[in-house]
N, C-alpha and C positions, 0 to 999 in steps of 0.2 A: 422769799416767796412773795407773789404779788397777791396784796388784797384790795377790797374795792366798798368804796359807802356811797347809799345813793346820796345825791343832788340836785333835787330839782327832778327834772325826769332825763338825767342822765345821772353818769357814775364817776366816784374820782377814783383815781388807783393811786398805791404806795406799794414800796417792798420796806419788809424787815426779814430780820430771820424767824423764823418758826421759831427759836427756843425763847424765843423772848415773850411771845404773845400768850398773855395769862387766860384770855380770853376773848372772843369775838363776837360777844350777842346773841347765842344761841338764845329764843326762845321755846317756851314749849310748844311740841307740834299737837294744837289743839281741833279737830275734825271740827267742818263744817257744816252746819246745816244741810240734808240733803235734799229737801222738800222745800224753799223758803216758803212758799203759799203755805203749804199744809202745816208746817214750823208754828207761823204766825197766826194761820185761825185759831190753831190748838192753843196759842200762849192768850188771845184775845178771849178764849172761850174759856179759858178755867185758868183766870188770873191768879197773881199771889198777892193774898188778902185783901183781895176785891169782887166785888158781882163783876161779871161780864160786861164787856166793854158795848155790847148791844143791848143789855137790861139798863145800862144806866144814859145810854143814850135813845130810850125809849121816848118819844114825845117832846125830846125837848126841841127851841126853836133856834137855839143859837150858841151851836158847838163849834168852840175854837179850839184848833191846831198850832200850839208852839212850835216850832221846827227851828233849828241849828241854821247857821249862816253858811260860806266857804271857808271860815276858817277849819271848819270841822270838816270831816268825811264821812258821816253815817251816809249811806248810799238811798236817799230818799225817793230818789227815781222809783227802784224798786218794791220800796215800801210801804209807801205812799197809796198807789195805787190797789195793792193789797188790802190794805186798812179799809179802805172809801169801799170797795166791791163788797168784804167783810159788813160793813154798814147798809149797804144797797140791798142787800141781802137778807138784814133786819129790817128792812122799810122806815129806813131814815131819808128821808130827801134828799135832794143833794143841794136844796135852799137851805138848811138847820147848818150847814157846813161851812165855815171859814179858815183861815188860816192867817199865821203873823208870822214873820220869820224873830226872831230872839238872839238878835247880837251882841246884847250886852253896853260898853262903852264902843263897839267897834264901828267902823265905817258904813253908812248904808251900801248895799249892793247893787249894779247896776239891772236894769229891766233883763239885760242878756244874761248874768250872772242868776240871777231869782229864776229864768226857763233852766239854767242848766242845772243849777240846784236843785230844784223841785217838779223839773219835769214837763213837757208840754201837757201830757194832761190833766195836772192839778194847777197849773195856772188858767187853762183853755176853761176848765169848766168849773171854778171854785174862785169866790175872792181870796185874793192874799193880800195882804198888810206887810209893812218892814215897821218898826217898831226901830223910835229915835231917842237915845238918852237923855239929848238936850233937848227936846220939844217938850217944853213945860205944859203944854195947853192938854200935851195925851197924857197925861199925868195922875193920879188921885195921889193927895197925902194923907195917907193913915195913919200918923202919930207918930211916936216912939214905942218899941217894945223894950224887953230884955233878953238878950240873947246870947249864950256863951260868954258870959260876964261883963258885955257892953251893949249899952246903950245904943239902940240900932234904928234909926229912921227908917220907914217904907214908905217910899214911894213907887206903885205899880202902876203900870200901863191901864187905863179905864176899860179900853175892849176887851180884857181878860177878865175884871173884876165884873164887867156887865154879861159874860160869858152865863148859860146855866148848864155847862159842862165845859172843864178847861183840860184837854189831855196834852201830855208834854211829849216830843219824839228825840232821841239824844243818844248819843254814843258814849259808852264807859272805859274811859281808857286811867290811867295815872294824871294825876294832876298838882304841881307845885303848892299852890294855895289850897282847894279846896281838897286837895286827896286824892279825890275820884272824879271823874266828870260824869253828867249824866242826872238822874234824879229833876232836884227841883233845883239843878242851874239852869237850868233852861227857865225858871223865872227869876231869881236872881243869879249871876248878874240878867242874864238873857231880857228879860221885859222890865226891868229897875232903870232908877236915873241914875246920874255920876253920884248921888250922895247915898243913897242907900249902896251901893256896890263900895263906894271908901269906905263902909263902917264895915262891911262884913271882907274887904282885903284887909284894915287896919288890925285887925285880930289875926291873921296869918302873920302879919309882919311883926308880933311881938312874940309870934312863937320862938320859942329856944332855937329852933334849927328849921330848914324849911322840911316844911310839912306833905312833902311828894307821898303818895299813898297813904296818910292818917287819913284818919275819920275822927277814929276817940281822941279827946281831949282836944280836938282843932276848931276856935274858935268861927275859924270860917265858915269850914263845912256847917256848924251849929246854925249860926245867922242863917246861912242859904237856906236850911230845911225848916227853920222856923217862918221866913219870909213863904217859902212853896206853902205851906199852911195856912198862912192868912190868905196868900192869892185863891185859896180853896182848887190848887192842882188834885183833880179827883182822879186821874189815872195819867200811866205813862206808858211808853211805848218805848225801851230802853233795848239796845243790840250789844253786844261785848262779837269783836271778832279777834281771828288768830291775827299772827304775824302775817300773815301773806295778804290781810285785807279781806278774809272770808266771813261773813257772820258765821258763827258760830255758836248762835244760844240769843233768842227771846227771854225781855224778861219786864213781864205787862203786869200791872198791876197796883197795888197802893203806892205812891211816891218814896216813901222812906223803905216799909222792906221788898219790895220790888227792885230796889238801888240795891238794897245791902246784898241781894240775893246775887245780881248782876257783880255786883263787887267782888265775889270769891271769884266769881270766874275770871274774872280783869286780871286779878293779880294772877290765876295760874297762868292764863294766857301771856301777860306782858312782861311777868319777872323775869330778868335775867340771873340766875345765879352766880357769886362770883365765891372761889375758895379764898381769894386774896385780894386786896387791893394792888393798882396796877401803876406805874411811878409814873407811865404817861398812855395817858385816855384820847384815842380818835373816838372823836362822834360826831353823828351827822344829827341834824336838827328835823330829818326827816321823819315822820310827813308832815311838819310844822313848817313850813316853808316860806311861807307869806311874807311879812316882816321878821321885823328882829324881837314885834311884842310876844310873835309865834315863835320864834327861832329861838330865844333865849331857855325855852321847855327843851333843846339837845342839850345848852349846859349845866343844869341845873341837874338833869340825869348822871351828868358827868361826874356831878359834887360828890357822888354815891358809891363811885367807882375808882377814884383816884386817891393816891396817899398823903398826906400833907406833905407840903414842898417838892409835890410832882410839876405837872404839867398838864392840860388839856389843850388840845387841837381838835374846834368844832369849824363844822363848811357847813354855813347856814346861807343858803341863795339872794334869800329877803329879798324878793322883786320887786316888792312895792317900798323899799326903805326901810327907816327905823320903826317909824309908826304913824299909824293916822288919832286923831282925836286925842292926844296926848301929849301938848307940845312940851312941859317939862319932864320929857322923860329922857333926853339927850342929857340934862342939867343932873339928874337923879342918879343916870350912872355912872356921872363921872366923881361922884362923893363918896366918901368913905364911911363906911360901916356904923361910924359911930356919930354923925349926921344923920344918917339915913335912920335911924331907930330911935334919935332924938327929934327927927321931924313926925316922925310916925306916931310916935309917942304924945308928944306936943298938939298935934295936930287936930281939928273938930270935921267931923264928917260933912258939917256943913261948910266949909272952907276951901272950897274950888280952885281958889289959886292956889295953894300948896298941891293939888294933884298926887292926893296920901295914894293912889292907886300906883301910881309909876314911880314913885319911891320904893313900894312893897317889892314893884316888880323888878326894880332896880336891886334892891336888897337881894334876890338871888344870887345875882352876878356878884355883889360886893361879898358873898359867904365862899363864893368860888374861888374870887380871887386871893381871901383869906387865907385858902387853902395852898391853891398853886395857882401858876402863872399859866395864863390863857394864850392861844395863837388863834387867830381866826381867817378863813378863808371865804372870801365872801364877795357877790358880784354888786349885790346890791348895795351896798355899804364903803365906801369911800374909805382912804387909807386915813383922812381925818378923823371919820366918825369912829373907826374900829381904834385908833390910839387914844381917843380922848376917855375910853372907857378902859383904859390902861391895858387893853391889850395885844397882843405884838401883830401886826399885820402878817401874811403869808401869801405868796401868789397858787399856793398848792398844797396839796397834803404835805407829799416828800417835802417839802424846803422848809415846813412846819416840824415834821418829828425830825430830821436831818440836823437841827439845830439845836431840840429840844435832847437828843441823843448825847449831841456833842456835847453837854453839859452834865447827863448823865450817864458816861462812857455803860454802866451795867445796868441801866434803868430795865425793868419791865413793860409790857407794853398792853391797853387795855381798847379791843374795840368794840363800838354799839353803834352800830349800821342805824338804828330806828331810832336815835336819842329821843324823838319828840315823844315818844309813846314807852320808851324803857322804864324798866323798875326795879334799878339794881339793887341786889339784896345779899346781902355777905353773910354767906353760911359758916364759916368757921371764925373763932375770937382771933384776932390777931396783937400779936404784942406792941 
């Protein structure tokens, strides 16, 4: 039978037989919003465990808007403009309103990129900021705290701390480090420098295992929600949608249980249930498509879903290459597991050349490869780049599992069309 995973905004095909595939990605089919206007005034107007998003922006002179970059897909166009009308409506100005986009260590976006993002008319008639890891001058340093039993630097972006209302906008899907996205990452990493964001990845990367969907006990997630507290994130503006990219549920209100409330639905929405592990995993990296610092979120889903001494075959596009702002993150994956957790380990948040973030991020892949041997298919990515991180080049699906087969004449077969957003979750104990 022919199946098919997206790429990019096309599709690749492969056959297997039907009696092999254990699985194909179903998610749950979760209804969408049918009213988004009417959805969103009602979540702004009777937040969870918050006043109203119009009582707290009563009188004030200088309300910032975090907002997501492209590597994300909350659909801001739409909601944006909701939001702002919602406030126009409470006779807030539209001079009290700014905005900053929140990328984190990622690449600024271009002028064209920030209209398509956010819209012709919240750029037309609202300042926006892009907000840069390495611009030391936009910076405050607040100290050290303690946070999930490390030592955590903050340093925030000044126009958020000089904010006297900071609300965050962000999508909640599954996330390798931090658990969940959404909440108060949108200020860390999102408005942090390179060294507060190393102290709160360097706690993922001593987790036991990677931390895709924790919260409890995940040092990272900790750091992020205690960093969202100093920045004084007084409300959020959080969407959880289905599979098909629908919103499907608002969820406005205090940062921490505003997330967590958003978080149940993530999971019903993004879980994939598996009764077995599968001996070889297709996954696409979809919708994480950008680079391989996006694209490496299909294999880390994979991790979840495949048996020790399987195989995975992920088709991650990476248009723009391996990575921007991260040059030792080529050097990070080509090491073994046990550098990588002694550089992490070793490592001081203040210490920039070591680049403790693309180690972390590297270390997925190195838990992958621990497991089973990787194939990848990839346009953006050079038959050098993809061998140097030990894994087998492929010009296709088929010529990926076709070989991955041949070595497992009775292998199972396991597929996740949406790796970048999956949550594979294994319902029965296996032997």
């Amino acid at each position: 039978m022919k199946y098919s995973i997206p790429y990019g905004n096309s599709f690749l095909d492969f056959d297997t037989y039907t009696n092999r595939v254990l699985f194909s990605g179903e998610m749950t089919d979760v209804p969408p919003v049918t009213d988004l206007r009417a959805e969103l005034f009602r979540s702004l107007d009777a937040p969870i465990a918050s006043e109203p998003l119009a009582a707290l922006a009563k009188d004030k002179k200088n309300i910032l808007f975090l907002v997501e970059d492209n590597t994300r897909d909350t659909p801001l166009t739409k909601i944006l403009p909701v939001v702002m009308e919602y406030l126009d409506a409470a006779g807030v100005p539209r001079s009290a309103v700014s905005f900053m986009t929140a990328p984190g260590t990622h690449r600024l976006m271009s002028d064209k990129e920030v209209r398509e993002k956010l819209g012709d008319y919240i750029v037309d008639n609202f300042t926006v900021y892009q907000h840069e890891a390495s611009n030391t001058d936009e910076l405050a340093d607040l100290g050290e705290i303690e946070a999930g039993g490390y030592k955590l630097p903050v340093r925030i972006n000044r126009r958020a701390l000089e904010a006297d209302l900071l609300v965050g906008v962000g999508n909640i899907i599954p996330h390798s480090d931090a658990g969940f996205s959404g909440g108060a990452k949108i200020v860390q990493p999102g408005i942090c420098d390179f060294v507060t964001t190393q102290a709160t990845h360097r706690g993922a990367g001593l987790c036991p295992d990677i931390p895709l969907g924790m919260l409890e006990g995940n040092p990272c997630r900790m750091g992020i929600d205690a960093v969202g507290g100093i920045a004084k994130l007084a409300f959020i503006v959080n969407v959880v949608k289905n599979f098909s990219g629908e919103i499907a549920g608002f969820f406005c209100g205090d940062y921490l249980k505003a997330h967590r409330a958003g978080v149940e639905l993530a999971k019903r929405s993004y879980s994939v249930e598996l009764d077995e592990l599968a001996d070889v995993v297709v996954v696409s990296s979809s919708p994480a498509d950008m680079d391989y610092w996006q694209g490496i979120k299909g294999l880390t889903s994979a991790y979840f879903a495949v048996k020790p001494g399987g195989a995975v075959i992920l088709a991650a596009p990476c248009y723009e290459g391996l990575v921007h702002n991260h040059p030792l993150y080529a050097h990070w994956l080509a090491q073994p597991t046990e550098a990588l957790v002694e550089a992490i380990k070793g490592a001081s948040p203040y210490d920039l050349e070591t680049d403790v973030i693309s180690a972390v991020v590297a270390l997925g892949s190195r838990r992958v490869l621990d497991r089973a041997e990787v194939y990848m298919i990839s346009d953006g990515l050079s038959r050098e780049e993809i061998e140097k991180m030990d894994y087998i080049p492929a010009a296709n699906v088929q010529e990926a599992l076709d070989a991955a087969l041949a070595k497992r004449p009775r292998a199972t077969v396991g597929i996740l069309p949406l790796g970048g957003i999956s949550l594979p979750i294994l319902t029965k104990k296996t032997a």
